[in-house]
C-alpha positions in Angstrom: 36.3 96.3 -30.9 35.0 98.4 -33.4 36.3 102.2 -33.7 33.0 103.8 -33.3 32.0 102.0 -30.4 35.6 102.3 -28.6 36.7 104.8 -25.9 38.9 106.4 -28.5 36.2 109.0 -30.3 39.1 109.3 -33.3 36.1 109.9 -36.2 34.1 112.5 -33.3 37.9 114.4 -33.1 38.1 114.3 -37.2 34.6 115.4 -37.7 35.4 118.4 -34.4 38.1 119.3 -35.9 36.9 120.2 -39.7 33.9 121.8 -38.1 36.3 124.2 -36.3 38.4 124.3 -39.7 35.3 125.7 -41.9 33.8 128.3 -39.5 34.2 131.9 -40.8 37.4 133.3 -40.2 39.2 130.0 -39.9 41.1 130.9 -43.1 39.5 126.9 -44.6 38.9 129.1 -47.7 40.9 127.7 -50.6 39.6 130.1 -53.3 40.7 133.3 -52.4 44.3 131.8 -51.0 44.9 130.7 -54.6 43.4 134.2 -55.8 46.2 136.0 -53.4 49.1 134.4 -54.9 49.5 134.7 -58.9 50.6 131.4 -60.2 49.1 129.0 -57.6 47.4 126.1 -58.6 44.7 124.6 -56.4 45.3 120.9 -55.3 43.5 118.3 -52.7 44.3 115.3 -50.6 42.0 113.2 -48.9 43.2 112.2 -45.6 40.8 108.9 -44.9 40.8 107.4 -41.6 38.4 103.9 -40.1 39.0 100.5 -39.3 40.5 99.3 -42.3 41.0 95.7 -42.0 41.8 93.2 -39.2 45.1 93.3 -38.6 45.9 95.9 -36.0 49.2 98.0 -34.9 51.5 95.9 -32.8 52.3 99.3 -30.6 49.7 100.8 -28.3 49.6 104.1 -28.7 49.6 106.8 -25.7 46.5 108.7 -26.7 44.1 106.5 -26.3 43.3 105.2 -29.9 42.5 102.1 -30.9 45.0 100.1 -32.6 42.9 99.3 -35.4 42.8 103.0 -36.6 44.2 103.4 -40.5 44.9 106.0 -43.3 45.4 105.3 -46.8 48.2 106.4 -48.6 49.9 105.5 -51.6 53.6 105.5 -53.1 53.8 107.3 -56.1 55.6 106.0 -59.1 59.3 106.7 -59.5 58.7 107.4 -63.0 56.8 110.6 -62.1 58.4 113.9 -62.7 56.8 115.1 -59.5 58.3 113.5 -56.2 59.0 110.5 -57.6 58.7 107.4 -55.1 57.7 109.2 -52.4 54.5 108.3 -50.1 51.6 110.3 -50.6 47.3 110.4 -49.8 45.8 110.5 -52.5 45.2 113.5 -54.1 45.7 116.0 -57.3 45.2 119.2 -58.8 41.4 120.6 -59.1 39.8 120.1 -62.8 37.7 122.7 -63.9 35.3 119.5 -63.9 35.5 119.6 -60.5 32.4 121.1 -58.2 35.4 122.0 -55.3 38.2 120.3 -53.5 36.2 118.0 -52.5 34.8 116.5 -55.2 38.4 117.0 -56.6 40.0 114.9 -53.5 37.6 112.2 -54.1 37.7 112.2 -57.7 41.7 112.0 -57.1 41.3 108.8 -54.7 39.2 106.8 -56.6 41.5 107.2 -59.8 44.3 106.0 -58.2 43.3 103.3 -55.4 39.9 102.5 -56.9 38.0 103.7 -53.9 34.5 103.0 -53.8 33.6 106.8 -52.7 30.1 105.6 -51.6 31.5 104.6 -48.9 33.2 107.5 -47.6 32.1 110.2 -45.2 33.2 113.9 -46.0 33.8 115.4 -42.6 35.2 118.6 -44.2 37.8 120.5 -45.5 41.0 122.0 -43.2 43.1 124.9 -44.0 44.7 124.6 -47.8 48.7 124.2 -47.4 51.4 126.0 -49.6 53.5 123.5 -51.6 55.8 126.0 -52.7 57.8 123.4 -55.0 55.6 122.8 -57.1 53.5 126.2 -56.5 49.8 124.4 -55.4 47.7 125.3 -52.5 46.1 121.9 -51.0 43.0 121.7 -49.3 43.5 118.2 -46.9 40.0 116.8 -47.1 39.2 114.7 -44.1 36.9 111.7 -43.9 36.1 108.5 -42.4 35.7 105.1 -44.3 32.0 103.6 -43.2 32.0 100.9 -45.7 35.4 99.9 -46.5 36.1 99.1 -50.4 38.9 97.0 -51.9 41.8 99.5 -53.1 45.0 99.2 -55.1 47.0 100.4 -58.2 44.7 101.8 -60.6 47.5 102.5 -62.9 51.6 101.6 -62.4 52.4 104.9 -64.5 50.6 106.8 -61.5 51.6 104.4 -58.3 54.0 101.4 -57.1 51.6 100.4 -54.1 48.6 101.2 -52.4 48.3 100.4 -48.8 46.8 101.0 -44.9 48.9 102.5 -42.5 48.1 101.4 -38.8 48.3 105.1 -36.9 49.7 103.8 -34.4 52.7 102.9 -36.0 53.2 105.9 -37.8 52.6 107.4 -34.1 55.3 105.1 -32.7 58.2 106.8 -31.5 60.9 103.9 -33.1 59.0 104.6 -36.6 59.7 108.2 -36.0 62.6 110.8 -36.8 63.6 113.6 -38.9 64.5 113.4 -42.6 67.4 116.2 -43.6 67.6 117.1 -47.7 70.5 118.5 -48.9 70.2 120.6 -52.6 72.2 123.2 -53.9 74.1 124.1 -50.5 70.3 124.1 -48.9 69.1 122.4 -46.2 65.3 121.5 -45.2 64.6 119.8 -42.6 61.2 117.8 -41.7 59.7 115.0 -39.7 59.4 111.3 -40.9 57.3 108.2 -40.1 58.5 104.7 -41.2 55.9 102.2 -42.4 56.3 98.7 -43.0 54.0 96.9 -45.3 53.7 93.5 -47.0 54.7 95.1 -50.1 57.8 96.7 -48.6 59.4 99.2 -45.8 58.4 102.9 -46.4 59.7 106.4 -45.6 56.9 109.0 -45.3 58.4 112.2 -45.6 58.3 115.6 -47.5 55.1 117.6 -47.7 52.6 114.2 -46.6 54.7 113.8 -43.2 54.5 117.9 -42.0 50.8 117.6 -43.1 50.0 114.5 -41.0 52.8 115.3 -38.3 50.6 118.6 -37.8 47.4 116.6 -37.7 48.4 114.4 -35.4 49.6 117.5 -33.1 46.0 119.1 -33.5 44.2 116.1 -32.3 46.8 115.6 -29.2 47.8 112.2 -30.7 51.5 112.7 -31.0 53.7 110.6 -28.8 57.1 111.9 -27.4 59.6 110.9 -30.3 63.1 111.6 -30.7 63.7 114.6 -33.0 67.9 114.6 -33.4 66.8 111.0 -35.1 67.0 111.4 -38.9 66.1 109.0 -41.1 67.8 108.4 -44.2 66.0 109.4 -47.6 65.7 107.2 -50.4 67.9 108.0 -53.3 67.4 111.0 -55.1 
Protein backbone atom coordinates (compact mmCIF):
# COMPACT_ATOMS: atom_id res chain seq x y z
CA UNK A 1 0.00 0.00 0.00
CA UNK A 2 1.27 3.06 -0.86
CA UNK A 3 2.62 5.56 2.04
CA UNK A 4 0.42 8.35 1.24
CA UNK A 5 -2.59 6.51 1.19
CA UNK A 6 -1.74 4.32 4.38
CA UNK A 7 -2.89 4.92 8.00
CA UNK A 8 0.60 5.86 8.91
CA UNK A 9 0.62 9.86 7.87
CA UNK A 10 4.72 9.57 8.14
CA UNK A 11 5.14 12.54 5.15
CA UNK A 12 1.90 14.68 7.17
CA UNK A 13 4.27 14.16 10.65
CA UNK A 14 7.57 15.35 8.55
CA UNK A 15 5.90 18.23 6.82
CA UNK A 16 4.06 19.07 10.86
CA UNK A 17 7.10 18.88 12.20
CA UNK A 18 9.32 21.48 9.96
CA UNK A 19 6.39 23.73 10.03
CA UNK A 20 6.67 23.85 13.82
CA UNK A 21 10.66 23.93 13.32
CA UNK A 22 10.55 27.34 11.19
CA UNK A 23 7.92 29.40 13.16
CA UNK A 24 9.50 32.47 14.89
CA UNK A 25 11.22 31.75 17.88
CA UNK A 26 11.81 28.08 17.12
CA UNK A 27 15.53 28.81 17.08
CA UNK A 28 15.30 26.95 12.90
CA UNK A 29 17.59 30.09 12.19
CA UNK A 30 21.00 28.79 10.97
CA UNK A 31 22.43 32.31 10.22
CA UNK A 32 22.74 33.91 13.26
CA UNK A 33 23.73 30.52 15.23
CA UNK A 34 26.79 30.43 12.93
CA UNK A 35 27.15 34.40 13.56
CA UNK A 36 27.18 33.56 17.55
CA UNK A 37 30.05 31.29 17.49
CA UNK A 38 33.33 32.61 15.77
CA UNK A 39 34.75 29.89 13.71
CA UNK A 40 31.63 27.91 12.85
CA UNK A 41 31.04 26.79 9.54
CA UNK A 42 27.57 26.34 8.19
CA UNK A 43 26.72 22.69 6.91
CA UNK A 44 23.36 20.72 5.77
CA UNK A 45 21.98 17.23 5.45
CA UNK A 46 19.02 16.22 3.81
CA UNK A 47 17.18 13.73 5.68
CA UNK A 48 14.75 12.14 2.71
CA UNK A 49 12.11 9.85 3.51
CA UNK A 50 9.14 7.86 0.86
CA UNK A 51 8.53 4.62 -0.46
CA UNK A 52 11.74 3.87 -1.92
CA UNK A 53 11.50 0.59 -3.59
CA UNK A 54 9.57 -2.71 -3.13
CA UNK A 55 11.20 -4.48 -0.85
CA UNK A 56 9.85 -3.65 2.64
CA UNK A 57 11.21 -4.09 6.42
CA UNK A 58 10.91 -7.63 7.62
CA UNK A 59 9.93 -6.00 11.35
CA UNK A 60 6.73 -4.25 11.98
CA UNK A 61 7.23 -1.44 13.65
CA UNK A 62 5.11 -0.30 16.94
CA UNK A 63 4.20 3.16 15.71
CA UNK A 64 2.12 2.50 13.21
CA UNK A 65 4.31 3.06 9.97
CA UNK A 66 4.38 1.33 7.07
CA UNK A 67 7.02 -0.99 6.46
CA UNK A 68 7.80 0.42 3.27
CA UNK A 69 9.06 3.79 4.74
CA UNK A 70 12.96 4.58 3.74
CA UNK A 71 15.80 7.22 4.22
CA UNK A 72 18.81 7.53 2.12
CA UNK A 73 22.01 7.54 3.51
CA UNK A 74 25.36 6.90 2.34
CA UNK A 75 28.83 5.43 3.71
CA UNK A 76 31.46 7.78 3.33
CA UNK A 77 34.83 6.74 1.96
CA UNK A 78 37.42 5.53 4.33
CA UNK A 79 39.90 7.57 2.54
CA UNK A 80 38.27 10.74 3.83
CA UNK A 81 40.03 12.78 6.41
CA UNK A 82 36.65 13.50 7.95
CA UNK A 83 34.87 10.34 9.64
CA UNK A 84 36.15 8.12 7.45
CA UNK A 85 33.73 4.97 6.77
CA UNK A 86 31.19 6.12 8.74
CA UNK A 87 27.24 6.26 7.52
CA UNK A 88 26.07 9.52 6.82
CA UNK A 89 22.77 11.58 4.78
CA UNK A 90 23.94 13.28 2.50
CA UNK A 91 25.11 16.50 3.09
CA UNK A 92 28.10 19.19 3.12
CA UNK A 93 29.19 22.55 3.97
CA UNK A 94 27.19 25.69 2.41
CA UNK A 95 29.07 27.30 -0.82
CA UNK A 96 28.86 30.83 -1.10
CA UNK A 97 27.09 29.57 -4.44
CA UNK A 98 24.58 28.38 -2.44
CA UNK A 99 21.01 30.47 -2.12
CA UNK A 100 20.68 28.67 1.79
CA UNK A 101 20.83 25.33 3.36
CA UNK A 102 18.65 24.25 1.34
CA UNK A 103 19.73 24.64 -1.83
CA UNK A 104 23.16 23.54 -0.21
CA UNK A 105 21.48 20.07 1.11
CA UNK A 106 20.23 19.39 -2.23
CA UNK A 107 23.06 20.45 -4.08
CA UNK A 108 25.10 18.03 -1.52
CA UNK A 109 22.70 14.96 -2.37
CA UNK A 110 22.69 15.10 -5.87
CA UNK A 111 26.68 15.26 -6.03
CA UNK A 112 27.05 12.32 -4.18
CA UNK A 113 24.01 9.78 -4.86
CA UNK A 114 23.01 11.41 -8.20
CA UNK A 115 19.57 12.34 -6.95
CA UNK A 116 17.26 13.57 -9.39
CA UNK A 117 16.16 16.66 -7.02
CA UNK A 118 13.01 17.22 -9.25
CA UNK A 119 11.69 14.81 -7.59
CA UNK A 120 12.05 15.84 -4.12
CA UNK A 121 9.73 17.78 -1.81
CA UNK A 122 11.40 20.38 0.60
CA UNK A 123 9.28 20.14 3.69
CA UNK A 124 11.60 22.52 5.56
CA UNK A 125 14.42 23.05 7.54
CA UNK A 126 14.73 21.83 11.58
CA UNK A 127 16.92 23.28 14.16
CA UNK A 128 20.82 23.55 12.86
CA UNK A 129 22.97 21.01 15.15
CA UNK A 130 26.53 21.69 16.67
CA UNK A 131 29.22 19.31 15.36
CA UNK A 132 31.67 20.52 17.60
CA UNK A 133 34.57 18.12 15.96
CA UNK A 134 34.67 19.42 13.15
CA UNK A 135 33.25 23.06 14.32
CA UNK A 136 29.93 23.18 11.62
CA UNK A 137 26.45 24.01 12.52
CA UNK A 138 24.05 21.67 10.32
CA UNK A 139 20.74 22.56 9.32
CA UNK A 140 18.83 18.81 8.75
CA UNK A 141 16.73 19.49 5.76
CA UNK A 142 13.63 17.30 5.63
CA UNK A 143 11.84 16.06 2.58
CA UNK A 144 9.86 13.47 0.97
CA UNK A 145 10.78 11.58 -2.30
CA UNK A 146 7.53 11.98 -4.76
CA UNK A 147 9.19 10.58 -7.72
CA UNK A 148 11.88 8.28 -6.84
CA UNK A 149 15.23 8.55 -9.01
CA UNK A 150 17.98 5.95 -9.39
CA UNK A 151 20.96 6.84 -6.83
CA UNK A 152 24.49 5.59 -6.26
CA UNK A 153 28.24 6.53 -6.01
CA UNK A 154 28.79 9.62 -7.80
CA UNK A 155 32.35 9.38 -6.99
CA UNK A 156 34.53 6.44 -4.80
CA UNK A 157 36.89 9.29 -3.56
CA UNK A 158 33.59 10.83 -1.81
CA UNK A 159 31.55 7.34 -0.97
CA UNK A 160 31.84 3.35 -0.65
CA UNK A 161 27.90 2.73 -1.07
CA UNK A 162 24.76 4.42 -1.44
CA UNK A 163 21.72 2.80 -0.17
CA UNK A 164 17.81 2.77 1.40
CA UNK A 165 17.45 2.10 4.87
CA UNK A 166 13.89 0.42 5.72
CA UNK A 167 12.92 2.67 9.12
CA UNK A 168 11.66 0.16 10.50
CA UNK A 169 14.71 -1.64 10.80
CA UNK A 170 16.73 1.10 11.97
CA UNK A 171 13.57 1.32 14.56
CA UNK A 172 14.00 -2.28 15.51
CA UNK A 173 15.00 -2.89 18.88
CA UNK A 174 17.64 -6.06 17.84
CA UNK A 175 19.28 -3.36 15.30
CA UNK A 176 19.58 -1.03 18.12
CA UNK A 177 22.20 -0.24 21.02
CA UNK A 178 24.73 2.17 22.19
CA UNK A 179 28.09 2.76 20.57
CA UNK A 180 31.01 3.77 23.38
CA UNK A 181 34.34 5.66 21.85
CA UNK A 182 37.24 5.75 23.75
CA UNK A 183 40.09 8.68 22.88
CA UNK A 184 42.57 10.13 24.86
CA UNK A 185 41.23 8.83 28.41
CA UNK A 186 37.66 10.24 27.03
CA UNK A 187 34.61 8.66 26.69
CA UNK A 188 31.41 9.64 24.50
CA UNK A 189 28.79 7.79 24.45
CA UNK A 190 25.79 7.69 21.75
CA UNK A 191 23.07 5.57 20.25
CA UNK A 192 23.52 3.12 17.21
CA UNK A 193 21.21 1.50 14.50
CA UNK A 194 22.61 -1.52 12.56
CA UNK A 195 21.67 -1.76 8.84
CA UNK A 196 22.03 -4.56 6.67
CA UNK A 197 22.26 -4.05 3.00
CA UNK A 198 23.03 -6.07 -0.16
CA UNK A 199 26.26 -4.25 -0.32
CA UNK A 200 27.17 -5.12 3.38
CA UNK A 201 26.21 -4.91 7.29
CA UNK A 202 26.41 -1.19 8.59
CA UNK A 203 26.82 0.64 11.88
CA UNK A 204 25.13 4.05 11.95
CA UNK A 205 26.60 5.89 14.60
CA UNK A 206 28.26 9.20 15.59
CA UNK A 207 26.66 12.50 14.79
CA UNK A 208 23.88 10.76 11.89
CA UNK A 209 22.52 8.27 14.68
CA UNK A 210 21.84 11.30 17.71
CA UNK A 211 20.40 13.29 14.70
CA UNK A 212 17.98 10.53 13.59
CA UNK A 213 17.64 8.93 17.16
CA UNK A 214 16.24 12.46 18.08
CA UNK A 215 13.97 12.56 15.05
CA UNK A 216 12.60 9.50 15.54
CA UNK A 217 11.83 10.55 19.39
CA UNK A 218 10.08 13.86 18.08
CA UNK A 219 7.71 12.05 15.77
CA UNK A 220 6.89 9.28 18.69
CA UNK A 221 8.44 6.59 16.47
CA UNK A 222 10.99 5.16 18.77
CA UNK A 223 10.45 1.69 19.94
CA UNK A 224 11.60 0.47 23.52
CA UNK A 225 15.30 -0.73 22.84
CA UNK A 226 17.84 -1.84 25.02
CA UNK A 227 20.30 0.94 26.00
CA UNK A 228 23.20 -1.02 28.23
CA UNK A 229 23.55 -2.75 24.49
CA UNK A 230 26.63 -1.38 22.83
CA UNK A 231 27.56 -2.03 19.65
CA UNK A 232 31.00 -2.46 18.59
CA UNK A 233 32.59 0.39 16.37
CA UNK A 234 34.42 -0.33 13.29
CA UNK A 235 38.16 0.11 13.51
CA UNK A 236 39.51 3.33 14.06
Amino acid sequence: MPLETSGTGAREQLAALAARAGRPGSGAGPTAAVEAVPGTRAAAVLVLFGVLDDRPSDHTPEAALSRDLDVLLLSRAATLRSHPGQVALPGGRVDPGDADVIAAALREAREETGLDTDGVDVLGALSPVPLEYSRHLVTPVLAWWRRPSPVRVVDVAESAAVFRAPVADLLAPANRGVTVLRRDGAEWRGPGFLVRQEAGDFLVWGFTAMLLDGLFTELGWTQQWDADRELPLPPQ
